[in-house]
NUKOL-583480 format. One record per residue (C-alpha): residue in three letters; residue number from 1; x, y, z negated. Coordinates in nm, 3 decimals, always signed. Each point is the difference from the previous one (the first is absolute). Layout:
N
<r:Ala | k:NUM | px:X | py:Y | pz:Z>;
...
***
This chain:
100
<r:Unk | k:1 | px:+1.787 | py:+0.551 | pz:-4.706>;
<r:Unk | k:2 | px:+0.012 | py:+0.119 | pz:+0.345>;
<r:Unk | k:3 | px:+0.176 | py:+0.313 | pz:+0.101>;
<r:Unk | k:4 | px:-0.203 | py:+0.300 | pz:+0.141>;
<r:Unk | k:5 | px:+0.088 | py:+0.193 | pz:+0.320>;
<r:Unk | k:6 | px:-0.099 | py:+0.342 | pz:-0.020>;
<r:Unk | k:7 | px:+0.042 | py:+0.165 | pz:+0.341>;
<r:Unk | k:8 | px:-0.070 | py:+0.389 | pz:+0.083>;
<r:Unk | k:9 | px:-0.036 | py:+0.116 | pz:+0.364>;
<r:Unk | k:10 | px:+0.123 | py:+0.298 | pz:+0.127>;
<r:Unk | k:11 | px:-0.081 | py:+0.180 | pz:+0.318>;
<r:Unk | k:12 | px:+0.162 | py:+0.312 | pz:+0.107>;
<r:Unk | k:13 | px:-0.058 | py:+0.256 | pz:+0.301>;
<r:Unk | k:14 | px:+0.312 | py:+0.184 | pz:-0.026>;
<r:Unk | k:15 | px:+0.340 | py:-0.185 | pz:-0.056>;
<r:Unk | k:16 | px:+0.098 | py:+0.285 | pz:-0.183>;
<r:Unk | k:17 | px:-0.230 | py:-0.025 | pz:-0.304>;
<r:Unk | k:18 | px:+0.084 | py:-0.366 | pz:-0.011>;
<r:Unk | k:19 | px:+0.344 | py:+0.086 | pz:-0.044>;
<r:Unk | k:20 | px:-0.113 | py:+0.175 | pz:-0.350>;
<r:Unk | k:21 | px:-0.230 | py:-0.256 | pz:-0.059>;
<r:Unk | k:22 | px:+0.297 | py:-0.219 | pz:+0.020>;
<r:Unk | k:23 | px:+0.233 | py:+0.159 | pz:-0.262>;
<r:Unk | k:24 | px:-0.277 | py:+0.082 | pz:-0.189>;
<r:Unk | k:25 | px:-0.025 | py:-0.388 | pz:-0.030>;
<r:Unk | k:26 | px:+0.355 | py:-0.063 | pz:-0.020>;
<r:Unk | k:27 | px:+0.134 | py:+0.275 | pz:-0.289>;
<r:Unk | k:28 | px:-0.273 | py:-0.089 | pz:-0.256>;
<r:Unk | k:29 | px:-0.383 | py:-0.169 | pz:+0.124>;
<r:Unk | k:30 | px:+0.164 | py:-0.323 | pz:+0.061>;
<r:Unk | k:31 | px:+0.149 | py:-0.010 | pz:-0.356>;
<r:Unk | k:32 | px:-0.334 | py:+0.140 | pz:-0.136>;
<r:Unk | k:33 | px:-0.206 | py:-0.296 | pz:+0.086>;
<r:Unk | k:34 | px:+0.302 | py:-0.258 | pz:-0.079>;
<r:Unk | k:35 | px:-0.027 | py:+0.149 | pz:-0.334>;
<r:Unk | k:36 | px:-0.318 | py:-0.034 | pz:-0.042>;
<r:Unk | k:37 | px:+0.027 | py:-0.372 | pz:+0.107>;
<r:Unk | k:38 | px:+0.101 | py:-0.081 | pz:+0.328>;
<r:Unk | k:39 | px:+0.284 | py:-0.257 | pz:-0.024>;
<r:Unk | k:40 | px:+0.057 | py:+0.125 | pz:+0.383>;
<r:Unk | k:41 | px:-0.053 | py:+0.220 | pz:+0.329>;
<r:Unk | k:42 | px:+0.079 | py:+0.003 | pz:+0.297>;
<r:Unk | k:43 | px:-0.045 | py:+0.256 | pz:+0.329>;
<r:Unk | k:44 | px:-0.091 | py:-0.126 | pz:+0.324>;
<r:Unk | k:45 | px:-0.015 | py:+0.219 | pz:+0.313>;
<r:Unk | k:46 | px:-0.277 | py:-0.160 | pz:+0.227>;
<r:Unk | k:47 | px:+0.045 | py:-0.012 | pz:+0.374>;
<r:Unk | k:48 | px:-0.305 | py:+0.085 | pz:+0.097>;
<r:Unk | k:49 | px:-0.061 | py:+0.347 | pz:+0.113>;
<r:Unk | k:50 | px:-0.147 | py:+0.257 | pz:-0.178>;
<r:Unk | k:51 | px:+0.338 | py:+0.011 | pz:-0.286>;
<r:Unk | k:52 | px:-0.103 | py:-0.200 | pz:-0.258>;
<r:Unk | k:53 | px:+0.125 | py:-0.163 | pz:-0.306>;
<r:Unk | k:54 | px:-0.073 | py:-0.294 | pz:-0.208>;
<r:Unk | k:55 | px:+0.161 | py:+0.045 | pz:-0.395>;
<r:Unk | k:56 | px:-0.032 | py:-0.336 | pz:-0.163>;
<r:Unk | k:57 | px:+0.002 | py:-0.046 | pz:-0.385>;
<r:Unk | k:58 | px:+0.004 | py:-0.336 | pz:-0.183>;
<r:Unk | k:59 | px:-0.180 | py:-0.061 | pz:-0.315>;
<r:Unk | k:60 | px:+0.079 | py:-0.272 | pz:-0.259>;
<r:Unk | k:61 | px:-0.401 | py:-0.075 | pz:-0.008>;
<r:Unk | k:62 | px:-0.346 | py:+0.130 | pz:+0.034>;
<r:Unk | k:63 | px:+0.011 | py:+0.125 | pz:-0.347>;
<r:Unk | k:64 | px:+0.338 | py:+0.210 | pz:+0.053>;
<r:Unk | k:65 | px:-0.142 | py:+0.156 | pz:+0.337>;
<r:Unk | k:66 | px:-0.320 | py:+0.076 | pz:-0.208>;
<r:Unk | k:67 | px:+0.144 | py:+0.200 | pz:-0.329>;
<r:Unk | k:68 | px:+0.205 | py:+0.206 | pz:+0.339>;
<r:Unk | k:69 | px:-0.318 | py:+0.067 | pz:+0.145>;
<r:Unk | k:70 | px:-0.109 | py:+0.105 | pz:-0.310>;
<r:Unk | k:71 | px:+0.280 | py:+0.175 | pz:-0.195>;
<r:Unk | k:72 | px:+0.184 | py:+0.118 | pz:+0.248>;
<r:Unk | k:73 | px:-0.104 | py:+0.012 | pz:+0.395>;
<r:Unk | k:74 | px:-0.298 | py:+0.283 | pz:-0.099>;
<r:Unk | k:75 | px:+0.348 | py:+0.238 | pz:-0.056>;
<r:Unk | k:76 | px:+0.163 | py:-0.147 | pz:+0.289>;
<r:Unk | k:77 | px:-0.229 | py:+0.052 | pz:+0.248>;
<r:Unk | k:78 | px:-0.126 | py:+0.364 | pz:-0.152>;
<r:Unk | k:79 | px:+0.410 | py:+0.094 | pz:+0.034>;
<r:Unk | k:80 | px:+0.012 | py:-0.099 | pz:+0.364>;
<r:Unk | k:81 | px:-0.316 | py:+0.181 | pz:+0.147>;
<r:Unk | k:82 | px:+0.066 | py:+0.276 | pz:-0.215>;
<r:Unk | k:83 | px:+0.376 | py:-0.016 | pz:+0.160>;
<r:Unk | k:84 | px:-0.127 | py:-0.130 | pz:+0.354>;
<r:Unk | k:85 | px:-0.361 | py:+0.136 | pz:+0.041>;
<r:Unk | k:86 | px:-0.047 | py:-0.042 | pz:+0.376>;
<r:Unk | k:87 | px:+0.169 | py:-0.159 | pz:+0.287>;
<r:Unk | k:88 | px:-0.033 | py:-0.345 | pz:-0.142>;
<r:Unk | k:89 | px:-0.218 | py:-0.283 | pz:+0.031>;
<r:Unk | k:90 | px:-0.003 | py:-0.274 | pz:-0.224>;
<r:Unk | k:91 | px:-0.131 | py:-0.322 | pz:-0.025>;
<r:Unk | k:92 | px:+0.029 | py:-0.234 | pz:-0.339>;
<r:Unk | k:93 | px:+0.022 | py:-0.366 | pz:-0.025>;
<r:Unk | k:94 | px:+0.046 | py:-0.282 | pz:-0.281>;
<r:Unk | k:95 | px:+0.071 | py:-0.394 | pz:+0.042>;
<r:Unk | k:96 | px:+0.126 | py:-0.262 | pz:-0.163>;
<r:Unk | k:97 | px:+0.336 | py:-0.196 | pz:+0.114>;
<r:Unk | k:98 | px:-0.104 | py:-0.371 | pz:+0.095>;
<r:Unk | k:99 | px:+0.352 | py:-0.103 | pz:+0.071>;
<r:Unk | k:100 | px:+0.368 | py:+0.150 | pz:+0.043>;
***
C-alpha cells in the first residue's frame, strides 16, 4: 500500500503569531495528529517570502489518512481556529508517495 503525504500550508503576516503558531504545534498539535495516525511530521520553513510553512505528515495508507479525516482532524482543525482565528492563511494538500 502506498504511503500518503498529508501536507498543510501555512501563511503568516506577522512573525510574531507564527511564533505561537509554532509552539502551539510543537507542545501538543503535532502529537495530536500522530496519535490519531500519522506515523510522522515534519516542519518546513519555505523561502519564499510572505513567512510560510509547510508541516508534512505521513500516513501508512489512504485508509489511515481517511478514519483521521474523519475521527479526528474535524477537532483538530476546530482547536486551531478557535486558538488562531485570524492572521493565518492556509492551504491543504494530500498525495501519495511514488518513490523514496
Amino acid at each position: 500500500m502506498p504511503a500518503i503525504v498529508y501536507s498543510v500550508f501555512a501563511t503568516f503576516q506577522d512573525a510574531a503569531l507564527a511564533v505561537d503558531w509554532l509552539r502551539w504545534l510543537r507542545e501538543g498539535h503535532i502529537a495530536a495528529v500522530l496519535a490519531g495516525g500519522a506515523s510522522d511530521a515534519e516542519i518546513v520553513q519555505l523561502d519564499e517570502p510572505p513567512l510560510s510553512f509547510e508541516v508534512r505528515y505521513h500516513f501508512a495508507s489512504r485508509e489511515a489518512f481517511a478514519r483521521y479525516e474523519r475521527d479526528h482532524a474535524p477537532q483538530l482543525r476546530a482547536e486551531g481556529s478557535k486558538r488562531f482565528p485570524e492572521g493565518i492563511t492556509y492551504r491543504r494538500a494530500v498525495g501519495t508517495v511514488v518513490d523514496r
